[in-house]
mmCIF file of the N, C-alpha and C atoms, coordinates in Angstrom:
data_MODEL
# 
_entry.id   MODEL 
# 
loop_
_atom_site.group_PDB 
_atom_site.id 
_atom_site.type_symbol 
_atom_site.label_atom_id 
_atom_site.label_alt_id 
_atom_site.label_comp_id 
_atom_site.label_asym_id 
_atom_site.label_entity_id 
_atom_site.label_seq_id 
_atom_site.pdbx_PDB_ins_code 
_atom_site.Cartn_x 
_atom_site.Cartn_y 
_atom_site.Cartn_z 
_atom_site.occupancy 
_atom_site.B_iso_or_equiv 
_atom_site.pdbx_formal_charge 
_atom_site.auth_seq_id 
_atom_site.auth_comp_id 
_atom_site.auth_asym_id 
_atom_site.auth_atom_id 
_atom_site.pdbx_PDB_model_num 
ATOM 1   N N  . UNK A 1 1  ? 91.370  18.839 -103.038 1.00 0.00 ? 1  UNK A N  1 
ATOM 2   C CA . UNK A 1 1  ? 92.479  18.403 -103.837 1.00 0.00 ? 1  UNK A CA 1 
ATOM 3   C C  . UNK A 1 1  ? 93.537  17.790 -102.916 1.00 0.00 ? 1  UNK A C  1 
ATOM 4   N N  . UNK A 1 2  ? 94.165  16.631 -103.266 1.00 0.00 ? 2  UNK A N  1 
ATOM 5   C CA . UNK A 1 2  ? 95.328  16.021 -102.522 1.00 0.00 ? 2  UNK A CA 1 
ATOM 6   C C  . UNK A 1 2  ? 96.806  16.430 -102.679 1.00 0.00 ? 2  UNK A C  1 
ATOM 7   N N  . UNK A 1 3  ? 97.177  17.098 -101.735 1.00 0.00 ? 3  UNK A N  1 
ATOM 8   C CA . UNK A 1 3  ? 98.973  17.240 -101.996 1.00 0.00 ? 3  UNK A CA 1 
ATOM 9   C C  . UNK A 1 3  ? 99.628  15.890 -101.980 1.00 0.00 ? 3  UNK A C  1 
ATOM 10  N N  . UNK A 1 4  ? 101.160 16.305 -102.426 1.00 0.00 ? 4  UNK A N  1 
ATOM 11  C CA . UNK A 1 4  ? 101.652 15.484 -102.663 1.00 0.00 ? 4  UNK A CA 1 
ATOM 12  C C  . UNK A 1 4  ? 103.344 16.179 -102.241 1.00 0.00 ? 4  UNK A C  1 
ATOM 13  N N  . UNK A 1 5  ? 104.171 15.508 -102.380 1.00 0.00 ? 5  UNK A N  1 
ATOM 14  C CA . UNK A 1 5  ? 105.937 16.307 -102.372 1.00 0.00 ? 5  UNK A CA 1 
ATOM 15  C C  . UNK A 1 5  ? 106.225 16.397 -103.113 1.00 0.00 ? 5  UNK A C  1 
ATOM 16  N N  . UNK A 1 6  ? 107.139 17.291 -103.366 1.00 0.00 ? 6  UNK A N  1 
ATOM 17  C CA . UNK A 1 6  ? 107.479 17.695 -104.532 1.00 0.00 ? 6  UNK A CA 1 
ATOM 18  C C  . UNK A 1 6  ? 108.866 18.736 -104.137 1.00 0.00 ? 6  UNK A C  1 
ATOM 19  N N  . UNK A 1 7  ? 109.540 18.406 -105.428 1.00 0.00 ? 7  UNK A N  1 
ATOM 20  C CA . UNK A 1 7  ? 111.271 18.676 -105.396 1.00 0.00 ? 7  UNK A CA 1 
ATOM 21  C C  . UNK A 1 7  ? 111.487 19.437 -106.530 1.00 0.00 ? 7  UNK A C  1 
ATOM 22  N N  . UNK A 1 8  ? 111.414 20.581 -106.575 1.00 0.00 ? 8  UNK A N  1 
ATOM 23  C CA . UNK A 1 8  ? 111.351 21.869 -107.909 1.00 0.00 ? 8  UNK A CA 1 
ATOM 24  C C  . UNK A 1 8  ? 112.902 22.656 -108.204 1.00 0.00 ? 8  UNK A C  1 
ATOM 25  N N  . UNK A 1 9  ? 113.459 22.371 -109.048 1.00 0.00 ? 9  UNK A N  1 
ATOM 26  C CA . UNK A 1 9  ? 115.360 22.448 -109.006 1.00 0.00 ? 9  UNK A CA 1 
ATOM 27  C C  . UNK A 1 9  ? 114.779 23.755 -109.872 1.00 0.00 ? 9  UNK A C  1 
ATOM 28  N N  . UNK A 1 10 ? 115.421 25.374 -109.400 1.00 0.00 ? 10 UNK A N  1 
ATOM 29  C CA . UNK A 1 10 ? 115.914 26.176 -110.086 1.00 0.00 ? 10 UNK A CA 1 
ATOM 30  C C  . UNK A 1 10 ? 117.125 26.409 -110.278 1.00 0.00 ? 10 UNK A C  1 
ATOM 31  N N  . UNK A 1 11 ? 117.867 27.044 -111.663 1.00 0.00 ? 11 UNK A N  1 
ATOM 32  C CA . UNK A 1 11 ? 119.142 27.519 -112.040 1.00 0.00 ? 11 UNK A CA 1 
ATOM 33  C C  . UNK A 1 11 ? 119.786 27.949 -110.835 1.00 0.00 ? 11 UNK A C  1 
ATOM 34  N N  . UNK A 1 12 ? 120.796 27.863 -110.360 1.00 0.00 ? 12 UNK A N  1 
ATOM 35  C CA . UNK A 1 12 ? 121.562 29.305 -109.324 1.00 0.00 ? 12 UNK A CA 1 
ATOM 36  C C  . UNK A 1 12 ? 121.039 29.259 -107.640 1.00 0.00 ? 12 UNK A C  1 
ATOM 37  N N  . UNK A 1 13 ? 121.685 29.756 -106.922 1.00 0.00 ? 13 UNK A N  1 
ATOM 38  C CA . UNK A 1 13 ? 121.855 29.732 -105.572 1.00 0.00 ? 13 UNK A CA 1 
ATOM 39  C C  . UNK A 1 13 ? 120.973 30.787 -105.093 1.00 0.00 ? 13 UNK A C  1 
ATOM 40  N N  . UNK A 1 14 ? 119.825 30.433 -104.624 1.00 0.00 ? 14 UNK A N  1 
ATOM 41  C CA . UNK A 1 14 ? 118.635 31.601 -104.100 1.00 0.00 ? 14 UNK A CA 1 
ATOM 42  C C  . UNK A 1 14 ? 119.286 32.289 -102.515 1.00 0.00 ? 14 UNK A C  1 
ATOM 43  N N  . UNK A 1 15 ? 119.172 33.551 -102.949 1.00 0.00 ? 15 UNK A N  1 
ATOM 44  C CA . UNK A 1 15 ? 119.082 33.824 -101.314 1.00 0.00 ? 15 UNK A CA 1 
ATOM 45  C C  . UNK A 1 15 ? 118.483 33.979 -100.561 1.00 0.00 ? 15 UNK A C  1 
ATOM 46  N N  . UNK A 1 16 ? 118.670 33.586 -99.243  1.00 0.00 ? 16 UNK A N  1 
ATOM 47  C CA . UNK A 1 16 ? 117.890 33.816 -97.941  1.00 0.00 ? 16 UNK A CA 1 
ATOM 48  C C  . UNK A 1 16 ? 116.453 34.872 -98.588  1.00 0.00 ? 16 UNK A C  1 
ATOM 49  N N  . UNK A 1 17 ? 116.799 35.932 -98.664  1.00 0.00 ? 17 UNK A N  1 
ATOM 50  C CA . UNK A 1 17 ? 115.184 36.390 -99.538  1.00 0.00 ? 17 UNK A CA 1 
ATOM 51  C C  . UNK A 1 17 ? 114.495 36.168 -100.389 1.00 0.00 ? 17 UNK A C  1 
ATOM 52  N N  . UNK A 1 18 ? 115.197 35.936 -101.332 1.00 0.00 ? 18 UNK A N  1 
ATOM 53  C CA . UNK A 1 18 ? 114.462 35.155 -102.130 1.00 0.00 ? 18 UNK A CA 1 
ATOM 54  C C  . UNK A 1 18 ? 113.766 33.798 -102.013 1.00 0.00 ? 18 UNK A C  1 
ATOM 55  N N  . UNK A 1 19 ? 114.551 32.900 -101.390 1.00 0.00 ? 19 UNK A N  1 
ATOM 56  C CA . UNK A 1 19 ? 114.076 31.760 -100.919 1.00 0.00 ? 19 UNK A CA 1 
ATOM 57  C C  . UNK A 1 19 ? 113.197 32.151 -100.203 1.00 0.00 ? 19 UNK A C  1 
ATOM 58  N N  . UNK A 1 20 ? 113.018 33.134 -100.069 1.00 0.00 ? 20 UNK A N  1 
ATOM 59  C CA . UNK A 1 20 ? 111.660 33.357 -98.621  1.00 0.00 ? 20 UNK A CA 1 
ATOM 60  C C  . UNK A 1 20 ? 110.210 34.000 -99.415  1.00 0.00 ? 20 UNK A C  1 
ATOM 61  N N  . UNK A 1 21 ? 110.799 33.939 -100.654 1.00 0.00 ? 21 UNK A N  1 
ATOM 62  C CA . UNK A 1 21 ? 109.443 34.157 -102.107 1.00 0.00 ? 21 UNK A CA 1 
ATOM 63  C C  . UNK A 1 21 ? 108.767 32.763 -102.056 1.00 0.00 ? 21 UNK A C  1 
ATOM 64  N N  . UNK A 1 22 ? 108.928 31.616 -101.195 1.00 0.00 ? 22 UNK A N  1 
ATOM 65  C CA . UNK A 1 22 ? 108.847 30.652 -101.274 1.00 0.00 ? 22 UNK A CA 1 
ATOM 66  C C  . UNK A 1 22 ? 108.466 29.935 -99.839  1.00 0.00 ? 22 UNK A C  1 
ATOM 67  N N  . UNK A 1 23 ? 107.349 30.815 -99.530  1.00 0.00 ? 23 UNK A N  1 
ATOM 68  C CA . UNK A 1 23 ? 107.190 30.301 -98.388  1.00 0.00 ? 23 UNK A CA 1 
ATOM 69  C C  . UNK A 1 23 ? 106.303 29.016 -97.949  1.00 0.00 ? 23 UNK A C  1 
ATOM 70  N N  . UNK A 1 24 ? 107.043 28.479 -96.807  1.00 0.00 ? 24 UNK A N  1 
ATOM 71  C CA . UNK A 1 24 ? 106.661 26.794 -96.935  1.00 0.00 ? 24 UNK A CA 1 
ATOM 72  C C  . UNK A 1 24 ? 107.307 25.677 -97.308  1.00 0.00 ? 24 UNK A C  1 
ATOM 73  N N  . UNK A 1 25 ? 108.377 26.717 -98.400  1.00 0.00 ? 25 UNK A N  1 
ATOM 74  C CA . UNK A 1 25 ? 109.254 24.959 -99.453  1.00 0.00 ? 25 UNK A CA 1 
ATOM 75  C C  . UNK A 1 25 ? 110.590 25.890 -98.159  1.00 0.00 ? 25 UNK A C  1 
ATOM 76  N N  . UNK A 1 26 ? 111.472 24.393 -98.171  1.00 0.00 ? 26 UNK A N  1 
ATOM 77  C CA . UNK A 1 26 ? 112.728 24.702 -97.930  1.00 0.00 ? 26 UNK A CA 1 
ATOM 78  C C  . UNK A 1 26 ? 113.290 24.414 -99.032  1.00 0.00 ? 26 UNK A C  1 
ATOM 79  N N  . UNK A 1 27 ? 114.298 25.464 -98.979  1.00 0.00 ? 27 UNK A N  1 
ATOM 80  C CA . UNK A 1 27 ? 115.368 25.558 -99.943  1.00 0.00 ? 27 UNK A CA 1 
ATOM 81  C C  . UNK A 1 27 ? 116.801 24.676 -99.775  1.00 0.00 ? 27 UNK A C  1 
ATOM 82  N N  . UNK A 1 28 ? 117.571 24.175 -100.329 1.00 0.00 ? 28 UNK A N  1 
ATOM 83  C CA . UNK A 1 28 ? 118.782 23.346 -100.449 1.00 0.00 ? 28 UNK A CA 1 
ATOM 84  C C  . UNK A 1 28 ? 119.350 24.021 -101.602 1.00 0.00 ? 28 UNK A C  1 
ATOM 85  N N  . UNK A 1 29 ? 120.977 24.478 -101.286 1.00 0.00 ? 29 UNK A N  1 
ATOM 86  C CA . UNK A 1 29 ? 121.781 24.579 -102.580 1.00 0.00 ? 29 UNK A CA 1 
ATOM 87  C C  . UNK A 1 29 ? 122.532 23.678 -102.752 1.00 0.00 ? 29 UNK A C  1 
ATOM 88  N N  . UNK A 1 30 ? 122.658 23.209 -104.309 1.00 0.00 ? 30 UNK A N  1 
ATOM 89  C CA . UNK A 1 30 ? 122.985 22.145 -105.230 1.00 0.00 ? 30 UNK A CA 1 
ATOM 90  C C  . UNK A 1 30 ? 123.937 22.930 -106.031 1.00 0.00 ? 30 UNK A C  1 
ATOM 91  N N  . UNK A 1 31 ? 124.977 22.068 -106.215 1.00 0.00 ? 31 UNK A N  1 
ATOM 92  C CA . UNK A 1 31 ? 126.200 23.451 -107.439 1.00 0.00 ? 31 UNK A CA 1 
ATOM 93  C C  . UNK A 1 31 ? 125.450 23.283 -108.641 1.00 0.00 ? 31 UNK A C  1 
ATOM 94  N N  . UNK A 1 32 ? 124.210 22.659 -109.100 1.00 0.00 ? 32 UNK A N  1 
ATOM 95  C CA . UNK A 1 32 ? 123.515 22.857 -110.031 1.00 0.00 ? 32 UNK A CA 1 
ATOM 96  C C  . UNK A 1 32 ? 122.276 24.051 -109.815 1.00 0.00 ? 32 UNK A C  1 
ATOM 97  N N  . UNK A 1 33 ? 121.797 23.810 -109.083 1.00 0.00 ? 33 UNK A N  1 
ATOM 98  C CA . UNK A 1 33 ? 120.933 25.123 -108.215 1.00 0.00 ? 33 UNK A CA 1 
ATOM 99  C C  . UNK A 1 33 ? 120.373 24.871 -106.912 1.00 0.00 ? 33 UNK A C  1 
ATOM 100 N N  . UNK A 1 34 ? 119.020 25.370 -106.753 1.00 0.00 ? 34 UNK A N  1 
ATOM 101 C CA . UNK A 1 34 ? 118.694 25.557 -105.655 1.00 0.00 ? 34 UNK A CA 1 
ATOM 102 C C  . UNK A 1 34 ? 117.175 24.161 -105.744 1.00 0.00 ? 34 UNK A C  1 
ATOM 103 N N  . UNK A 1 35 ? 117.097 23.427 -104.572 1.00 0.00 ? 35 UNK A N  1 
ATOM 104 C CA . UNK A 1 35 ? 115.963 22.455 -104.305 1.00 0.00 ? 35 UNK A CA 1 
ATOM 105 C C  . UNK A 1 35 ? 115.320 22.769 -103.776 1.00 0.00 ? 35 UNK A C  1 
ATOM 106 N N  . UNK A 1 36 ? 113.716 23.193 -104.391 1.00 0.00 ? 36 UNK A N  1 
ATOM 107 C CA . UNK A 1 36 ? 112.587 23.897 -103.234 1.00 0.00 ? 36 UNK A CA 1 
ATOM 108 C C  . UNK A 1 36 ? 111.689 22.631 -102.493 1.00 0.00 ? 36 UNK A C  1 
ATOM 109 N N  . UNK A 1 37 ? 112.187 22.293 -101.747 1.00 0.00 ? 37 UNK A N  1 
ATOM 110 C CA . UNK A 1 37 ? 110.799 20.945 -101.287 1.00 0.00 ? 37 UNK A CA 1 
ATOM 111 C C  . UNK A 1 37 ? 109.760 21.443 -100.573 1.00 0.00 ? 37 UNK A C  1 
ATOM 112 N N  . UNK A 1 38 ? 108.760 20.712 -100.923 1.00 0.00 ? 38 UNK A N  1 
ATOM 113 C CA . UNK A 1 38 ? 107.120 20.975 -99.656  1.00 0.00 ? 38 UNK A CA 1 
ATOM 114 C C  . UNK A 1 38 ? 106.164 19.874 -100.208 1.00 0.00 ? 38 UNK A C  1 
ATOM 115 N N  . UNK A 1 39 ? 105.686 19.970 -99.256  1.00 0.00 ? 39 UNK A N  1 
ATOM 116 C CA . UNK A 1 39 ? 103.975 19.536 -99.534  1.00 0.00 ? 39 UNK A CA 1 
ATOM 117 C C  . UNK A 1 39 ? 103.010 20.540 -100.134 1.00 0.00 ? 39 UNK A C  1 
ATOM 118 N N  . UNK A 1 40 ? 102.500 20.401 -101.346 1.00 0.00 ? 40 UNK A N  1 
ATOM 119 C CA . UNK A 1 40 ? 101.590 21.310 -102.404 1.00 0.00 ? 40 UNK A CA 1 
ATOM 120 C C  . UNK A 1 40 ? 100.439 20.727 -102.695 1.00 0.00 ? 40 UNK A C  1 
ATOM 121 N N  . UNK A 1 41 ? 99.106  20.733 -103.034 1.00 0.00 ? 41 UNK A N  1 
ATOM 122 C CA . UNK A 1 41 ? 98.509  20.529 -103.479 1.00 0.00 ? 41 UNK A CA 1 
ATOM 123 C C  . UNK A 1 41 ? 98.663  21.049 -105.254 1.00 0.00 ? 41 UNK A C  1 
ATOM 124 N N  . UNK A 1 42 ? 97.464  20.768 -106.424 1.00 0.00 ? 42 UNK A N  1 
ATOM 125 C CA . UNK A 1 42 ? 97.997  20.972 -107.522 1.00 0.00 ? 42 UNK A CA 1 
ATOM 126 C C  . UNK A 1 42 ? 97.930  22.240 -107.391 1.00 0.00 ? 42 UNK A C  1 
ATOM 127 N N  . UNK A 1 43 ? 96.916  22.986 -107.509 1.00 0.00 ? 43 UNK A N  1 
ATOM 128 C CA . UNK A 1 43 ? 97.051  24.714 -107.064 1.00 0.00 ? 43 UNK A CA 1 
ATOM 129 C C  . UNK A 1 43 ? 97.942  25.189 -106.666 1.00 0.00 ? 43 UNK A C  1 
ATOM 130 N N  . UNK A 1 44 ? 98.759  24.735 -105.879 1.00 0.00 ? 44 UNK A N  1 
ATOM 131 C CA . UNK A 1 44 ? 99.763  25.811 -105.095 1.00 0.00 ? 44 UNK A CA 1 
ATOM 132 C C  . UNK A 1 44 ? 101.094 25.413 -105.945 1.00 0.00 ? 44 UNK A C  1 
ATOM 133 N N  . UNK A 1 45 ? 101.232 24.178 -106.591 1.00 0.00 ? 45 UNK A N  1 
ATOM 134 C CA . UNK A 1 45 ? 102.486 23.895 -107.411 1.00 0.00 ? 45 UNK A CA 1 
ATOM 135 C C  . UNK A 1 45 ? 102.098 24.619 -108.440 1.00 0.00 ? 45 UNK A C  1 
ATOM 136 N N  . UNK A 1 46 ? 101.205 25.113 -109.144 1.00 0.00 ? 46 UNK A N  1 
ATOM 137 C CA . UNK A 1 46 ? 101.320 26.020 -110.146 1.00 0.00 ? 46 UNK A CA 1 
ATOM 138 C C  . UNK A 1 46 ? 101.576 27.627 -109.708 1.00 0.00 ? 46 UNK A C  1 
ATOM 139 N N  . UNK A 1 47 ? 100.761 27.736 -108.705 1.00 0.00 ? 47 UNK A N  1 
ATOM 140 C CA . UNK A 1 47 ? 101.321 29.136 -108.044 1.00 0.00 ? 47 UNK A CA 1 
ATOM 141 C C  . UNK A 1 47 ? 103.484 29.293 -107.833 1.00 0.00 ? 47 UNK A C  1 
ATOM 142 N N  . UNK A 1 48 ? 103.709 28.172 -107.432 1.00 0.00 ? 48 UNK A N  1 
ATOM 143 C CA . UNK A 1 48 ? 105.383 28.271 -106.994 1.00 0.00 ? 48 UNK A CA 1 
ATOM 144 C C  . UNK A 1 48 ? 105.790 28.346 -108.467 1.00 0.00 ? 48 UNK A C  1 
ATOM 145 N N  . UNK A 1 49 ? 104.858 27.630 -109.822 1.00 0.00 ? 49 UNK A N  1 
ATOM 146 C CA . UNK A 1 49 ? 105.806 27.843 -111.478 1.00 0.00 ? 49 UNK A CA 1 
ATOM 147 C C  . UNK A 1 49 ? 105.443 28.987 -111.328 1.00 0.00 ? 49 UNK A C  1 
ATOM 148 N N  . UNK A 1 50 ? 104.673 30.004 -111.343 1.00 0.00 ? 50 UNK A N  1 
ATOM 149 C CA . UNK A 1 50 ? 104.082 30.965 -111.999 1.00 0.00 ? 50 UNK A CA 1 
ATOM 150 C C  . UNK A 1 50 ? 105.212 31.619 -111.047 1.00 0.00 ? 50 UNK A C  1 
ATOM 151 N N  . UNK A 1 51 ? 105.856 31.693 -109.641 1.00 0.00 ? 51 UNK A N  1 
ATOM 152 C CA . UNK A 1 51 ? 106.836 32.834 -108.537 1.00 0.00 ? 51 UNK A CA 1 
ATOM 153 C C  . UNK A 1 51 ? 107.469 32.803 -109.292 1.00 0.00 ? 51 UNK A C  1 
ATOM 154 N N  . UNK A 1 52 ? 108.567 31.180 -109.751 1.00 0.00 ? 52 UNK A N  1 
ATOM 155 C CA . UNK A 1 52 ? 109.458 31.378 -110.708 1.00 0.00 ? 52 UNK A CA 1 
ATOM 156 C C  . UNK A 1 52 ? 109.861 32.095 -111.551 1.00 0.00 ? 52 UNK A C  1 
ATOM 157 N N  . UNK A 1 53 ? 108.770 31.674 -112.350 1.00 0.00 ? 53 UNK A N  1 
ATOM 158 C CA . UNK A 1 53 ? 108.846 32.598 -113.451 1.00 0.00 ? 53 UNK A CA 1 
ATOM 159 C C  . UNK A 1 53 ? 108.606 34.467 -113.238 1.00 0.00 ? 53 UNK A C  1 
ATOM 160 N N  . UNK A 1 54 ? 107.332 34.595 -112.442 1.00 0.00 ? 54 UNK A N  1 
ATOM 161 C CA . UNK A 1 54 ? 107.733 35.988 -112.255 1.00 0.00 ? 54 UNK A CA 1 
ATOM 162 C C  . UNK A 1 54 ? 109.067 36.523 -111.841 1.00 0.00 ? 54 UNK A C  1 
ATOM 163 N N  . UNK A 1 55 ? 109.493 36.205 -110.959 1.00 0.00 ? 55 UNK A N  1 
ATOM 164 C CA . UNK A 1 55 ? 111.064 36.264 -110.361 1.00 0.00 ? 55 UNK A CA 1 
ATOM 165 C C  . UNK A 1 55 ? 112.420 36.214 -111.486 1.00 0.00 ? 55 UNK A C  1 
ATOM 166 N N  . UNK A 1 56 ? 111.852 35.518 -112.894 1.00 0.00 ? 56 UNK A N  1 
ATOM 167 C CA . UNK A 1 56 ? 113.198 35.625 -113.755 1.00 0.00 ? 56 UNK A CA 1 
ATOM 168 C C  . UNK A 1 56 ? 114.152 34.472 -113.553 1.00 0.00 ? 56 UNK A C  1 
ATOM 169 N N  . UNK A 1 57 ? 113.746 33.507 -112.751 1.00 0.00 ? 57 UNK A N  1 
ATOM 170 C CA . UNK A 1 57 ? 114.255 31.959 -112.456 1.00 0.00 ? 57 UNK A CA 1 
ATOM 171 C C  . UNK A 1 57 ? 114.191 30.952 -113.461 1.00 0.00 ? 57 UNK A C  1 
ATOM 172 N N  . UNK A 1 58 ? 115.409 30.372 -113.472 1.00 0.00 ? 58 UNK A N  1 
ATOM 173 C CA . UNK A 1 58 ? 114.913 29.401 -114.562 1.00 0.00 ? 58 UNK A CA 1 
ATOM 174 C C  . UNK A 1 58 ? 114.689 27.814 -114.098 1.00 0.00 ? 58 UNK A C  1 
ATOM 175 N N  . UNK A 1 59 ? 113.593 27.249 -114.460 1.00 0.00 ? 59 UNK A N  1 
ATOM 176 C CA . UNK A 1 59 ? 113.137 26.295 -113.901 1.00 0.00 ? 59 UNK A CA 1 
ATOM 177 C C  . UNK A 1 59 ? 114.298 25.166 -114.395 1.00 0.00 ? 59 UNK A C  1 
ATOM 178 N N  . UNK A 1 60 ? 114.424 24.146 -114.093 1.00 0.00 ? 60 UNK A N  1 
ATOM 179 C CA . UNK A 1 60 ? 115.078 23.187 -114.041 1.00 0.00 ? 60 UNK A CA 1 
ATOM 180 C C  . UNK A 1 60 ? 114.598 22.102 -114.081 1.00 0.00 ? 60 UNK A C  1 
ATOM 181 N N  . UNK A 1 61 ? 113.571 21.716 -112.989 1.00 0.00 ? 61 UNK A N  1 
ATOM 182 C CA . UNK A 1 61 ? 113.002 20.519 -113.075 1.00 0.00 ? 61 UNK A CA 1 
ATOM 183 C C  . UNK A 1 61 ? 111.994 20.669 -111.841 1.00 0.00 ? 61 UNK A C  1 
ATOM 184 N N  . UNK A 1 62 ? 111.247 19.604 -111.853 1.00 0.00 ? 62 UNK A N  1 
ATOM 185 C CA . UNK A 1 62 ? 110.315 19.516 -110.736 1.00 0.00 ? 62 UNK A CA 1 
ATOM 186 C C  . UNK A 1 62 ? 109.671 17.816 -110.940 1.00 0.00 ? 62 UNK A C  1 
ATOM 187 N N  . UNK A 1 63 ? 110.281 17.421 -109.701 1.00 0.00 ? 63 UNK A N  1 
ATOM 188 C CA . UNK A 1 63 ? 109.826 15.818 -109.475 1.00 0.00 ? 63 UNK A CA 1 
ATOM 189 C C  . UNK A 1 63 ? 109.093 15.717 -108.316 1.00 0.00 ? 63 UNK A C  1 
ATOM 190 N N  . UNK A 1 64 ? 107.871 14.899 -108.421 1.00 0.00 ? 64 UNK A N  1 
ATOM 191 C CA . UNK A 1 64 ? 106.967 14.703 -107.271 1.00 0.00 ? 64 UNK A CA 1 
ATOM 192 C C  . UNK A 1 64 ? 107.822 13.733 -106.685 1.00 0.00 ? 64 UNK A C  1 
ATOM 193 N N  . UNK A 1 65 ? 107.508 13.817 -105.267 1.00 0.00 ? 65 UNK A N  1 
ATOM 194 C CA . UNK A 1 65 ? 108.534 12.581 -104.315 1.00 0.00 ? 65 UNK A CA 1 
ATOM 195 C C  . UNK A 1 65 ? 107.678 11.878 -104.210 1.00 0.00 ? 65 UNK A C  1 
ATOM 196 N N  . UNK A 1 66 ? 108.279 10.636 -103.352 1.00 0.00 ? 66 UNK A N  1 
ATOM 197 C CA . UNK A 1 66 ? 106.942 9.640  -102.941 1.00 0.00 ? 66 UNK A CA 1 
ATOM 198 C C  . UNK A 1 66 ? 107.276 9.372  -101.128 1.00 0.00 ? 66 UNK A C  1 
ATOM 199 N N  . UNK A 1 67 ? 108.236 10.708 -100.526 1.00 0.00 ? 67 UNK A N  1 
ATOM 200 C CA . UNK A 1 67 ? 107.903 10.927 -99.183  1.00 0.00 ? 67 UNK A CA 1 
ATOM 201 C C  . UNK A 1 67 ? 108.755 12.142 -99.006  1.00 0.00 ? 67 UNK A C  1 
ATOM 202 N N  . UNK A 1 68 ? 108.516 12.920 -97.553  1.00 0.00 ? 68 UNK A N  1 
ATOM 203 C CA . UNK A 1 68 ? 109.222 13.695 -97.481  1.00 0.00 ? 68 UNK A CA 1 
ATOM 204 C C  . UNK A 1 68 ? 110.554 13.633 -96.921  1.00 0.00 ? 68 UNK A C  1 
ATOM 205 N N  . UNK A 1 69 ? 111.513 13.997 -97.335  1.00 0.00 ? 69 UNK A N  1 
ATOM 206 C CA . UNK A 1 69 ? 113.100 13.574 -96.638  1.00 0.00 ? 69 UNK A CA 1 
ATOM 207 C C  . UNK A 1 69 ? 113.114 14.506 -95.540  1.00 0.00 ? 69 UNK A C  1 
# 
């Protein structure tokens, strides 16, 4: 399967541990929320919806990039 980038906006300001539920994406806080970026294949971007959601996060958005910043 081919990865791709990808930019996944949750609600609210993750912390240092939590962001670390997320290993691989870096995190960015936004006064809208938090920006998880990485390189994923499709498998593993459904694994990071499914952390979300276990975690009680509310998703926001998620845009594939077309490079990594």
């Amino acid at each position: 399967m081919s990865s791709a980038h990808y930019e996944i906006t949750v609600r609210g300001r993750l912390s240092v541990t939590l962001a670390g539920a997320f290993d691989g994406l870096s995190a960015t806080a936004h006064p809208a929320g938090t920006v998880l970026r990485g390189e994923l294949d499709q498998a593993a971007l459904y694994g990071v919806i499914d952390r979300i959601d276990s975690l009680g996060l509310e998703l926001l958005e998620v845009r594939r990039s077309p490079a990594a910043r």
